[in-house]
NUSETOR-598263 format. One record per residue: residue number from 1; residue in three letters; chain; x, y, z of N, C-alpha, C, O in turn. Coordinates in Angstrom, 2 decimals. Each point is the difference from the previous one (the first is absolute). Example, Ala and Ser with C-alpha at 12.3 -4.5 7.8 and 13.67 -1.06 7.14 Angstrom:
2
[rec 1 ALA A [13.19 -5.69 7.80] [-0.89 1.19 0.00] [0.90 1.20 0.00] [1.04 -0.02 0.66]]
[rec 2 SER A [-1.39 1.07 -1.38] [0.82 1.19 0.06] [-0.77 1.09 0.73] [0.51 1.11 0.17]]
//
This chain:
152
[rec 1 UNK A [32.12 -18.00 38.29] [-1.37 -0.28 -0.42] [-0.98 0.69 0.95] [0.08 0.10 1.23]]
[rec 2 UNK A [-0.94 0.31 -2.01] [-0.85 0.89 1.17] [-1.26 -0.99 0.71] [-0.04 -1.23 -0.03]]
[rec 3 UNK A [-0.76 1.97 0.53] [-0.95 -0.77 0.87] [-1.31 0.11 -0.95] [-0.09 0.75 -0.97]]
[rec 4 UNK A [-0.84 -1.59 1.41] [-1.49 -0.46 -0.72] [-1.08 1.29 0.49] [-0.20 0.71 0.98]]
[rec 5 UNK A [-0.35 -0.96 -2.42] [-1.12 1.22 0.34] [-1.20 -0.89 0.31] [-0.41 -1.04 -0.50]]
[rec 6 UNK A [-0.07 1.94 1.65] [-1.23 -0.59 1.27] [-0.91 0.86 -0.55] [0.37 1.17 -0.14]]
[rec 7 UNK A [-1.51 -1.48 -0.22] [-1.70 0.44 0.05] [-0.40 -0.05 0.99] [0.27 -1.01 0.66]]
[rec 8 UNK A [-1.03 2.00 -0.09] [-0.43 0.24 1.70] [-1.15 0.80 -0.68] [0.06 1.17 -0.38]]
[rec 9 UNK A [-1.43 -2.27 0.27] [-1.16 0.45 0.11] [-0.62 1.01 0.69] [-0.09 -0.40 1.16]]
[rec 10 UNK A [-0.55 1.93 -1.30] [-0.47 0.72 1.61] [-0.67 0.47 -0.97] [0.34 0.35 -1.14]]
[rec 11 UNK A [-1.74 -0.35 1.88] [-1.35 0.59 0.41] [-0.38 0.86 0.81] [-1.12 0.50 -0.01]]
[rec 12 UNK A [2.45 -0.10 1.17] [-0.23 1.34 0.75] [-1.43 -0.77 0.99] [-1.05 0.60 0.23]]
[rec 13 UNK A [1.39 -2.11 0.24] [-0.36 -0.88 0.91] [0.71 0.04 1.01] [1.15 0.38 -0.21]]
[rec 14 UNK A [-1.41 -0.65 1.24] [0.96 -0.72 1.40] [0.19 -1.25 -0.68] [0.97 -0.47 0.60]]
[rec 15 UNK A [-1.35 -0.50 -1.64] [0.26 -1.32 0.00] [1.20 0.40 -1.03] [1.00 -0.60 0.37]]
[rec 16 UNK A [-0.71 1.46 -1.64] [1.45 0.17 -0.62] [0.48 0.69 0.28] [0.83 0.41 -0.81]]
[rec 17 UNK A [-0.95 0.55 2.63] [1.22 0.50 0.21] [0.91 -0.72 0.86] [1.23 -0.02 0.06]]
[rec 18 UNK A [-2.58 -0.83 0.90] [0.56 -1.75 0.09] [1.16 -0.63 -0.34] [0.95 -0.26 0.73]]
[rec 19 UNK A [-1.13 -0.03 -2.22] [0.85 -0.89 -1.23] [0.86 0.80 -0.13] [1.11 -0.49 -0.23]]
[rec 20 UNK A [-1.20 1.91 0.31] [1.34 0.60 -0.43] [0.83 -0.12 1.18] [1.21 -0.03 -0.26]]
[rec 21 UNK A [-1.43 -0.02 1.13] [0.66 0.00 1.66] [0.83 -1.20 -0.01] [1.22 -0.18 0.06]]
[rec 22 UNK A [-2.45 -0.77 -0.20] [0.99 -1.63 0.20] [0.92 -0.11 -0.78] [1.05 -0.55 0.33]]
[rec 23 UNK A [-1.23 0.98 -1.32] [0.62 -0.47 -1.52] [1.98 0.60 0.25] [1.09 -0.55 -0.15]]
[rec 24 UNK A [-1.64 2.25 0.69] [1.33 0.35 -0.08] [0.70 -0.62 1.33] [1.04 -0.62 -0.18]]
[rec 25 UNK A [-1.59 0.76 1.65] [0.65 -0.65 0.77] [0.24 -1.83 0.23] [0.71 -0.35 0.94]]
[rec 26 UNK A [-1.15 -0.38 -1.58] [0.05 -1.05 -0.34] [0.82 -0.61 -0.94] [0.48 -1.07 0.38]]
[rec 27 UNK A [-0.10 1.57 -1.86] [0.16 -0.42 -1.21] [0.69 0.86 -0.77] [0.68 -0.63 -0.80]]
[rec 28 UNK A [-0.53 2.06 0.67] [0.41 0.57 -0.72] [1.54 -0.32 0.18] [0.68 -0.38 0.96]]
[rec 29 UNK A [-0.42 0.69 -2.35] [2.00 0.05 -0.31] [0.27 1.42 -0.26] [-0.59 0.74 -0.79]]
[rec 30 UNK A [1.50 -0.49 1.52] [0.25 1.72 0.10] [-0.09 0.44 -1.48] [-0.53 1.10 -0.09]]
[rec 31 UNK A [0.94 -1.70 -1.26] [0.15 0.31 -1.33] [-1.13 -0.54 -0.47] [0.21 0.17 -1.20]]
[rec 32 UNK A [-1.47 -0.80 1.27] [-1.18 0.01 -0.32] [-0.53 1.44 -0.70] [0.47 1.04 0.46]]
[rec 33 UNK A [-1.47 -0.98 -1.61] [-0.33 1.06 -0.18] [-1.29 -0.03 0.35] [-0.50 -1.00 -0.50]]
[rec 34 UNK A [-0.60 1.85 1.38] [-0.69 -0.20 0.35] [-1.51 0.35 -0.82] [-0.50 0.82 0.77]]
[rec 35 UNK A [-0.38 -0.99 -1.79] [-0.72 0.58 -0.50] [-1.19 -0.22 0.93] [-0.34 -1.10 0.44]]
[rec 36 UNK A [-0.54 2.80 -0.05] [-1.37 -0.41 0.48] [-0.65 0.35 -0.80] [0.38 0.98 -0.65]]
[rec 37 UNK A [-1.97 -1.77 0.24] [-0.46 0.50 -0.92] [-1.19 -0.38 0.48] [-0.30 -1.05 0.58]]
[rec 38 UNK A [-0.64 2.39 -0.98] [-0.71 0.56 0.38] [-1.41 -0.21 -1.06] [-0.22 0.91 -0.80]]
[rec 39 UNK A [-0.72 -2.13 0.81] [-0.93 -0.05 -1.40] [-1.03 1.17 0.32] [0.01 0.29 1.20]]
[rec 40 UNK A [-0.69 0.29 -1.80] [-0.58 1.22 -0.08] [-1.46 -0.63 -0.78] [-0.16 -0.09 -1.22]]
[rec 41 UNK A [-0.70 -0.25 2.19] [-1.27 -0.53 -0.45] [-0.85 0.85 -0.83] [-0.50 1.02 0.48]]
[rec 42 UNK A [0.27 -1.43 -1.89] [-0.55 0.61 -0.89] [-1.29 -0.28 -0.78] [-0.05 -0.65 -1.05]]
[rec 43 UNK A [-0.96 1.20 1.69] [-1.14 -0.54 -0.65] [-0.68 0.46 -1.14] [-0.40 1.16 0.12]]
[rec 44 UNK A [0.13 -1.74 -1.21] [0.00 0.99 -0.98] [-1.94 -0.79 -0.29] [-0.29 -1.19 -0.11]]
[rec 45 UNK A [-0.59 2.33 0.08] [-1.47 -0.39 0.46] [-0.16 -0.79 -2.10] [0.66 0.16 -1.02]]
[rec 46 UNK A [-1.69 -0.81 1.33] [-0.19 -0.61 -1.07] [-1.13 0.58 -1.33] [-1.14 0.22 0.38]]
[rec 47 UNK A [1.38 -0.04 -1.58] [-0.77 1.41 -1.09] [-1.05 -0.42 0.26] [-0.81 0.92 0.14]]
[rec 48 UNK A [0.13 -2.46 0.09] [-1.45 0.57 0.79] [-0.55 1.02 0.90] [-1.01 0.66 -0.23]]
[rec 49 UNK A [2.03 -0.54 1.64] [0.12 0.68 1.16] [0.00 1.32 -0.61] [-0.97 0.68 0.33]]
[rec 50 UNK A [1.93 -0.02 -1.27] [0.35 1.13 -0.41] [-0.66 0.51 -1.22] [0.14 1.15 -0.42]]
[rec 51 UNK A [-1.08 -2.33 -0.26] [-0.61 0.69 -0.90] [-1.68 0.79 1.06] [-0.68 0.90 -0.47]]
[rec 52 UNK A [0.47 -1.41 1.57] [-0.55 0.08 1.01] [-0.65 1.12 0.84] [-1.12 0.11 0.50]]
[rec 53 UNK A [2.23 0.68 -0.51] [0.49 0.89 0.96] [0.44 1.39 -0.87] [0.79 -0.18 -0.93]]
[rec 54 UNK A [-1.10 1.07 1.10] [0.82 1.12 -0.24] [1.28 0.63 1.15] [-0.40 0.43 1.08]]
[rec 55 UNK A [1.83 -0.40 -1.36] [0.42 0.86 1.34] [0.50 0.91 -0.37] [0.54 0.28 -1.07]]
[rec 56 UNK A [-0.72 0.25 2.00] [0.85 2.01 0.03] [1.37 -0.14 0.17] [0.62 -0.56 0.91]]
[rec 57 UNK A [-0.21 1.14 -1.91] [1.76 -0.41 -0.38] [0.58 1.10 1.22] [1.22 -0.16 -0.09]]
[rec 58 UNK A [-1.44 1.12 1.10] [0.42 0.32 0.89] [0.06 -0.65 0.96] [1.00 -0.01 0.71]]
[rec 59 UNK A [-2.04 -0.68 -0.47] [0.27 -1.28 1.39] [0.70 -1.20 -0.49] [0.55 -0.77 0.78]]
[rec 60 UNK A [-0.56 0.56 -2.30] [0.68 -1.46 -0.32] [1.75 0.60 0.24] [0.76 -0.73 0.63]]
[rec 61 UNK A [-0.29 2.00 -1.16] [1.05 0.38 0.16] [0.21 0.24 1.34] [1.13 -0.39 0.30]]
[rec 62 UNK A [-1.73 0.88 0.66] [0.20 0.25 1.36] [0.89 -1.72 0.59] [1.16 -0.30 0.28]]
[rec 63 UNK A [-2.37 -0.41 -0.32] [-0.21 -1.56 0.54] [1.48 -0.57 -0.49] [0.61 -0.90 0.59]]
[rec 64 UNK A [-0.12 1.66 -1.89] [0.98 -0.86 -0.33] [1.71 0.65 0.65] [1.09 -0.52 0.24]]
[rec 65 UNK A [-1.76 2.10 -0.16] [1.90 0.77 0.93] [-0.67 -0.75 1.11] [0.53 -1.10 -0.09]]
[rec 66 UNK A [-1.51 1.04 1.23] [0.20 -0.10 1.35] [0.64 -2.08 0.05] [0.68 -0.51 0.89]]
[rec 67 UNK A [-1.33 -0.33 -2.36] [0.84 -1.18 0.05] [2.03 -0.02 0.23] [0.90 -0.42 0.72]]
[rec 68 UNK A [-1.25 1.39 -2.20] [1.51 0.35 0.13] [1.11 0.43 0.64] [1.20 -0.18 -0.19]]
[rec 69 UNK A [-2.23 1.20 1.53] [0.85 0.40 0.66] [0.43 -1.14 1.52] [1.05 -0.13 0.62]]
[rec 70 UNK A [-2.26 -0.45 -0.49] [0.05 -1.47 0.56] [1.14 -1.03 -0.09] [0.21 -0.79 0.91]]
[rec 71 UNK A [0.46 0.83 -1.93] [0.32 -1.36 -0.71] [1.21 0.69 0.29] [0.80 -0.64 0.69]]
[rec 72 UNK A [-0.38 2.06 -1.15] [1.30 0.86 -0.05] [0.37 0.04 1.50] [1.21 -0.01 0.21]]
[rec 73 UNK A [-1.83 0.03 0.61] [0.17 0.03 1.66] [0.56 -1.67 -0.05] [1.11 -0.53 -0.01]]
[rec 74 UNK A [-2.11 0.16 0.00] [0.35 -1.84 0.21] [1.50 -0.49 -0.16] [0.64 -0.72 0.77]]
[rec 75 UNK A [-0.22 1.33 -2.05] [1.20 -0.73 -0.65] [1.05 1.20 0.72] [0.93 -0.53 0.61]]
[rec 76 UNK A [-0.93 1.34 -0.58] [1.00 0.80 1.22] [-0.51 -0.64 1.71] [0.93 0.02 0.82]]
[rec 77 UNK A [-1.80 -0.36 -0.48] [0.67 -1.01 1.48] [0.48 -0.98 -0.69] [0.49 -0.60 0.96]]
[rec 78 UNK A [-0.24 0.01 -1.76] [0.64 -1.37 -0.51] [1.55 0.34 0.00] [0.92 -0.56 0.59]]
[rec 79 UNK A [-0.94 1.75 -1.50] [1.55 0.75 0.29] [0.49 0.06 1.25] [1.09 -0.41 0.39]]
[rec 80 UNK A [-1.89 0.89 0.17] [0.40 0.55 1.49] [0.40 -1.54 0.53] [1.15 -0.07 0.44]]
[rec 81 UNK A [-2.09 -1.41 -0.41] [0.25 -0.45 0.45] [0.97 -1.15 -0.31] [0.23 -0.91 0.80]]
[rec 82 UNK A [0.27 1.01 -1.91] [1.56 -0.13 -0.42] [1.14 0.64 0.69] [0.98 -0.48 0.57]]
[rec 83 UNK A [-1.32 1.59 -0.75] [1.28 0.89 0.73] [0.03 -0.39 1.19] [0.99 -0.57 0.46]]
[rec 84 UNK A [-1.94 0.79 0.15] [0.34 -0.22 1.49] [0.32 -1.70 0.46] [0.57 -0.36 1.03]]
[rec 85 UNK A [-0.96 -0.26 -1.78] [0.48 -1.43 0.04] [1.08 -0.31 -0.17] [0.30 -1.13 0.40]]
[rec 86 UNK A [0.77 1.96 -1.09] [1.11 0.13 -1.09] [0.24 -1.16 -0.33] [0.76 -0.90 0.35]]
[rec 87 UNK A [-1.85 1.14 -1.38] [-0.10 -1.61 -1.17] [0.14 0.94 -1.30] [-0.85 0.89 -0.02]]
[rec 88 UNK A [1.84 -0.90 -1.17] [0.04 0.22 -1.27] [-1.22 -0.24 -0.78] [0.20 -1.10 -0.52]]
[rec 89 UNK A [-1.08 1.42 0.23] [-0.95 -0.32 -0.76] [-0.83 1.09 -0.92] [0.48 1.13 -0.09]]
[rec 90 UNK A [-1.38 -1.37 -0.41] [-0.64 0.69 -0.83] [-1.61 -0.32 0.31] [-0.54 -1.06 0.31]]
[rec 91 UNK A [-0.06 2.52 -0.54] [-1.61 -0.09 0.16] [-0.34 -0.70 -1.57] [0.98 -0.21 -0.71]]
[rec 92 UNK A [-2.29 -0.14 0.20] [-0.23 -0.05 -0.86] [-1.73 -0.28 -0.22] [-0.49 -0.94 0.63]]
[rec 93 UNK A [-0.27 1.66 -1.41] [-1.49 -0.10 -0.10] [-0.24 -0.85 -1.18] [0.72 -0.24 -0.97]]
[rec 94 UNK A [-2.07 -0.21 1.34] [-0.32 -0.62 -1.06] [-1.82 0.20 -0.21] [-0.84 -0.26 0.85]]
[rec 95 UNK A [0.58 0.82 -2.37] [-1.56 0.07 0.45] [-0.64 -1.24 -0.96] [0.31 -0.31 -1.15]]
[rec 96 UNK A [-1.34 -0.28 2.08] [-0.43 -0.96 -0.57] [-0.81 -0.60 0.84] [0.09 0.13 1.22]]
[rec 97 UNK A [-1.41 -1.21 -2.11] [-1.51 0.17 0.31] [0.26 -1.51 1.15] [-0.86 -0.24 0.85]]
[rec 98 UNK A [2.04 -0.61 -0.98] [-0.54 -1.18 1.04] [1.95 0.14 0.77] [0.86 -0.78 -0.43]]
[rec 99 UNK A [-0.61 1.53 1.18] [1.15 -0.12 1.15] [0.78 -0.80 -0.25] [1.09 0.44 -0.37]]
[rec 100 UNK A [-1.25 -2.04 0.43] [0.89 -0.59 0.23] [0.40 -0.33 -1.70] [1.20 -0.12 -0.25]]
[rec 101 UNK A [-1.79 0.03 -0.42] [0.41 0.01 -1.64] [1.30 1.17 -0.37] [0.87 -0.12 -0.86]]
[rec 102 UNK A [-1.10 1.35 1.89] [1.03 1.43 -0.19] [1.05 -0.75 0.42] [0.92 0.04 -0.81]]
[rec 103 UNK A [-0.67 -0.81 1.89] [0.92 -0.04 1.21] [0.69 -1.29 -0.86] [1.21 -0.13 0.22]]
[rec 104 UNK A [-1.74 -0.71 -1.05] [0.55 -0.77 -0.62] [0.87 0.22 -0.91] [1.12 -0.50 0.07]]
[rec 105 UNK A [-1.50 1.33 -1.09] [0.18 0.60 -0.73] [1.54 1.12 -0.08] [1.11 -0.09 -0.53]]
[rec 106 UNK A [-1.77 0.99 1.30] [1.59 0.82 0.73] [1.13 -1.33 0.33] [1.19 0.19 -0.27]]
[rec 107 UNK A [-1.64 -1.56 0.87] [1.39 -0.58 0.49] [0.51 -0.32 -0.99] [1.20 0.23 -0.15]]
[rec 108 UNK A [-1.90 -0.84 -0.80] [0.43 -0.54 -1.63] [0.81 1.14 -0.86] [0.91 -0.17 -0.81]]
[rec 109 UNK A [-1.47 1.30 1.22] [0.75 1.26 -0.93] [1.57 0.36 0.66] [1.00 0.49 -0.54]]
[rec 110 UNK A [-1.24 -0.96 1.90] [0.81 0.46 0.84] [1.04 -1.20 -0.16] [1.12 0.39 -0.32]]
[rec 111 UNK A [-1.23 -1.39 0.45] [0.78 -1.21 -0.47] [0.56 0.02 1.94] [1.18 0.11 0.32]]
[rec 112 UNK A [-2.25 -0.23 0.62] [-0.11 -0.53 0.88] [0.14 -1.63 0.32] [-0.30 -1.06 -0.55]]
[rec 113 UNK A [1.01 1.55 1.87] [0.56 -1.66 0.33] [-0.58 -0.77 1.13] [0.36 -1.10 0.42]]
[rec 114 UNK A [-1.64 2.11 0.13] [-0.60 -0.20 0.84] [-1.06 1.10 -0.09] [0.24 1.10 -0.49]]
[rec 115 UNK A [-1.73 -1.55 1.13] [-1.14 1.10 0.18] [-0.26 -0.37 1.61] [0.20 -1.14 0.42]]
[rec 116 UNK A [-0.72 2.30 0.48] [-0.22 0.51 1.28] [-1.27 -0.15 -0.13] [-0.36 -0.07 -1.18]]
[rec 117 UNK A [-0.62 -0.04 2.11] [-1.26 0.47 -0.10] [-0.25 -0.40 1.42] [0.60 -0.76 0.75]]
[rec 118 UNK A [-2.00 1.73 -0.57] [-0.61 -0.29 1.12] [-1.31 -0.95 0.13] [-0.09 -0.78 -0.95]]
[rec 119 UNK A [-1.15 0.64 2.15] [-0.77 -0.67 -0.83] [-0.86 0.41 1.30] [0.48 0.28 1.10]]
[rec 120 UNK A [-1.78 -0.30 -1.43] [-0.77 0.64 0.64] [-0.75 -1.28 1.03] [-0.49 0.17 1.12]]
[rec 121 UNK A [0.59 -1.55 -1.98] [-0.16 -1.07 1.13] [-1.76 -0.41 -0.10] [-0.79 -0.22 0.92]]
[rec 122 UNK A [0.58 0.22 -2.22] [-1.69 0.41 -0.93] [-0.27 -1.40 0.79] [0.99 -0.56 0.46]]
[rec 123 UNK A [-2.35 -0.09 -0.26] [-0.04 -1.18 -0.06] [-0.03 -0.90 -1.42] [0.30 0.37 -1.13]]
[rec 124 UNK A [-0.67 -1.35 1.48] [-0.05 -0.92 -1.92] [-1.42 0.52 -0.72] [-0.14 -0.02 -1.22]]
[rec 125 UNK A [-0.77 0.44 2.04] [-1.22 0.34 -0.80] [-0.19 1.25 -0.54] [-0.69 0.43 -0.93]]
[rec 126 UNK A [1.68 0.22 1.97] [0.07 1.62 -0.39] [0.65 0.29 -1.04] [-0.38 0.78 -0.88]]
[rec 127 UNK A [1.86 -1.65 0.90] [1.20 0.13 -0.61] [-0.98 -0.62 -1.54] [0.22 0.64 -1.03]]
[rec 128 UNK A [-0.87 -1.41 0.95] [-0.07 -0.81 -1.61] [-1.31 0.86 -0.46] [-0.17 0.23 -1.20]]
[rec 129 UNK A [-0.96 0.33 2.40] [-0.80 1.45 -0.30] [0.71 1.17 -1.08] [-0.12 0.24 -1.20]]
[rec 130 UNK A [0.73 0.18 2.06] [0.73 1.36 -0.50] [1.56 -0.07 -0.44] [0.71 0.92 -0.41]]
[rec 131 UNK A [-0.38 -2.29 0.61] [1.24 0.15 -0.52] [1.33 0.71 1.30] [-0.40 0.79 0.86]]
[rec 132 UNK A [1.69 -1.15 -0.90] [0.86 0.39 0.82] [1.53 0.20 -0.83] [0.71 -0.99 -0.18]]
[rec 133 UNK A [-0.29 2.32 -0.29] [0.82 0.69 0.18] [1.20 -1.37 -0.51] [0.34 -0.56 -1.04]]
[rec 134 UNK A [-0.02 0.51 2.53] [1.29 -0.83 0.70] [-0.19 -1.70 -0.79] [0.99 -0.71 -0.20]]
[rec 135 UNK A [-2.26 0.33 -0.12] [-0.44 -1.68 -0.73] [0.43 0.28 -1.41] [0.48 -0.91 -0.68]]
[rec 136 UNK A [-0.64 2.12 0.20] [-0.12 0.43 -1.64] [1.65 -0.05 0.16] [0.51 -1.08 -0.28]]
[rec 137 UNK A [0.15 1.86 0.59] [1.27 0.12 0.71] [0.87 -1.36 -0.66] [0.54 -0.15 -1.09]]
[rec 138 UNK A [-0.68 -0.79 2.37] [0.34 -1.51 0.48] [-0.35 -0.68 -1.45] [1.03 -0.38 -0.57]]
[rec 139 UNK A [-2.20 0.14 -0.14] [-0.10 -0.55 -0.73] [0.59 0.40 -1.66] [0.35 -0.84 -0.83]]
[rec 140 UNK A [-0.35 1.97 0.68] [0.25 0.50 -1.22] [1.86 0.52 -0.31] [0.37 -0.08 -1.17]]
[rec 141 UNK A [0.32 0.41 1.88] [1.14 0.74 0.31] [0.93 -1.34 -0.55] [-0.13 -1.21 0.14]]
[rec 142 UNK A [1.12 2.09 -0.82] [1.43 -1.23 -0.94] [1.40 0.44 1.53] [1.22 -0.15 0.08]]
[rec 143 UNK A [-2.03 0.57 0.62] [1.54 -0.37 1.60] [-0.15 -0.36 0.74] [-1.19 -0.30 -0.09]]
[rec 144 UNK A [1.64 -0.11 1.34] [-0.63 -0.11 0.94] [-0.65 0.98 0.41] [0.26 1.13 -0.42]]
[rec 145 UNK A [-1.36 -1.40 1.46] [-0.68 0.56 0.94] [-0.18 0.07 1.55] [-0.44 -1.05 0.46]]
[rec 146 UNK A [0.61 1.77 0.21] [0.43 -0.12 1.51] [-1.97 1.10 0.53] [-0.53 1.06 -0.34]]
[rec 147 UNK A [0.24 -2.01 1.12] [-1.24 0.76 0.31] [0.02 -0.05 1.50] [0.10 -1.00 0.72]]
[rec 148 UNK A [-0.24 2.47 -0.32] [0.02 0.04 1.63] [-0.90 0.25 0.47] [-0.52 1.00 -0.50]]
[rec 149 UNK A [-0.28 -1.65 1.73] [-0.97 0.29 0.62] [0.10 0.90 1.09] [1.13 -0.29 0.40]]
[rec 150 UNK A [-1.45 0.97 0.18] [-0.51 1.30 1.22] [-0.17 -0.82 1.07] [-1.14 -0.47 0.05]]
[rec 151 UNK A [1.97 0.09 0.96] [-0.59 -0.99 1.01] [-1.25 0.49 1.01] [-0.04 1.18 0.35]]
[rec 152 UNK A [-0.70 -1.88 -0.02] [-1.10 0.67 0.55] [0.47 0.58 1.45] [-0.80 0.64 0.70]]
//
């Protein structure tokens, strides 16, 4: 029987390269499959905003290779930092407008037996302000959830 596939939240933070650290020297089972996944914040402006505005489809196309080429870097250190961990796993992106809804989502598709995450450590006014990642995470997700903090 093989080992459980792990969701390992990263943001290309010190707080989920954190979670990925603890997670493997702490917890991992050598036959674990490791998925990191990567939500790809997507804001898509609203047809008020865009009926609004005119843009020059050379800078909207520019704005969108220099995203792309961003995101394409990102998910190769993720590779890299598999390999060099020698943890079996797989990169995986996800684009979408609220993070932790992606990260949910991928574990459910993934038929994850556990989700990783990091957490930035928001306070309660900040965190219920703007919302936190790692709470959307915890509350919404059909596996467990393991959330690691960055010790100060």
């Amino acid at each position: 029987m093989g080992g459980k596939n792990v969701v390992i939240a990263m943001d290309g933070s010190e707080h989920s390269k954190f979670a990925f650290k603890w997670f493997v020297d702490n917890c991992r089972n050598e036959d674990d499959h490791i998925y990191i996944v990567h939500a790809v914040e997507m804001h898509v402006p609203s047809q008020k905003f865009l009926s609004s505005y005119a843009f020059d489809p050379d800078v909207l196309a520019s704005m969108l290779k220099k995203e792309k080429e961003r995101v394409t870097q990102e998910l190769q250190q993720y590779g890299t930092l598999l390999k060099e961990s020698g943890v079996n796993g797989t990169v995986k992106s996800v684009h979408t407008a609220n993070p932790g809804e992606g990260i949910v989502k991928s574990a459910t598709e993934l038929d994850a037996a556990l989700i990783v995450t990091g957490t930035r450590g928001l306070g309660n006014i900040r965190r219920t302000l703007i919302g936190s990642t790692s709470d959307y995470i915890l509350h919404h997700a059909h596996a467990p959830v393991m959330i690691c903090r960055l010790p100060h």
